[in-house]
C-alpha positions, 0 to 999 in steps of 0.5 A: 167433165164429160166427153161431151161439155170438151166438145161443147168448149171447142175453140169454135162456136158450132151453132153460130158456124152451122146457122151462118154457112149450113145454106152456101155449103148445101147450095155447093154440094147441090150444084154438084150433085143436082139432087137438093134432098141428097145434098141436104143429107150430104150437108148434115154429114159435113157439120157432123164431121165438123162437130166430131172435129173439135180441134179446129180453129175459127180461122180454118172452118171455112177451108175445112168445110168446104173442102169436106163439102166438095170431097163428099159431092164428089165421092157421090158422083163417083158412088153413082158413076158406079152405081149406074154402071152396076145397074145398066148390066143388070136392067134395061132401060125404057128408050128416054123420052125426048124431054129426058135428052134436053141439050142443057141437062146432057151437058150438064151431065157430061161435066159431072161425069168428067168432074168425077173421073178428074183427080179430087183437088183439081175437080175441087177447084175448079167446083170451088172457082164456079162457087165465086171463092177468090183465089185467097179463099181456094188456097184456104179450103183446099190447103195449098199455096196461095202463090199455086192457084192460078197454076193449078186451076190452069192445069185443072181446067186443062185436065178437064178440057182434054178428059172432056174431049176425049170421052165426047169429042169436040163440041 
């Protein structure tokens, strides 16, 4: 038996995952990183690693793709955090038009950038809470204590307002 056909015998059936949650875990990853192209490639990679991962069981894949999901849109964010820092010391840019400045996209914007600098597991939370995951389904994707969710999340939406605040100001 070749390496291959241990793969195919793993105790989840990998084409029947892909098909039924490959669109949700590319519509997450797209939330975040507001590229739908980008996220597509981020959501193959996801399966990939899920695919090299054969000693995963049916009652832990969902946990483990999403978390792998957010750990990688996240770990974009801060790809192009650095990226764009890189880039504004050695070009200069053309003055945005007022369309570029629409109020909704700043936002936007600013919250990504704060959901970038905050730690992994509270940035995953509170991405995984905006997606309508209950606190049963949070404690799954992330591992942790179903008992710490509320706690947690508390404490991650209170990181995020006081990071918020502290790179913009009050609103």
């Amino acid at each position: 038996m070749i390496a291959n056909e241990k793969v195919n015998k793993s105790a989840f059936h990998f084409d029947v995952i892909f098909q039924t949650r490959y669109e949700r875990i590319t519509r997450l990853i797209a939330r975040v990183v507001r590229d739908t192209a980008r996220a597509e490639e981020l959501g193959v990679e996801v399966f990939w690693r899920l695919w090299r991962n054969p000693q995963l069981r049916d009652d832990t894949v969902d946990g483990w793709l999403y978390r792998t999901a957010v750990r990688l849109a996240l770990d974009e964010l801060r790809s192009r955090s650095r990226r764009e820092r890189f880039e504004r010391l050695l070009f200069v840019r053309a003055v945005p038009t007022p369309e570029d400045l629409h109020a909704a996209a700043q936002e936007q914007e600013k919250v990504r950038a704060v959901l970038a600098g905050m730690p992994r597991r509270a940035g995953a939370l509170l991405l995984l809470q905006s997606e309508g995951l209950s606190y049963t389904e949070l404690a799954a994707a992330l591992e942790i204590n179903p008992a710490s969710v509320g706690t947690l999340l508390g404490r991650a939406r209170q990181a995020f307002r006081k990071e918020y605040i502290k790179r913009y100001g009050e609103r």
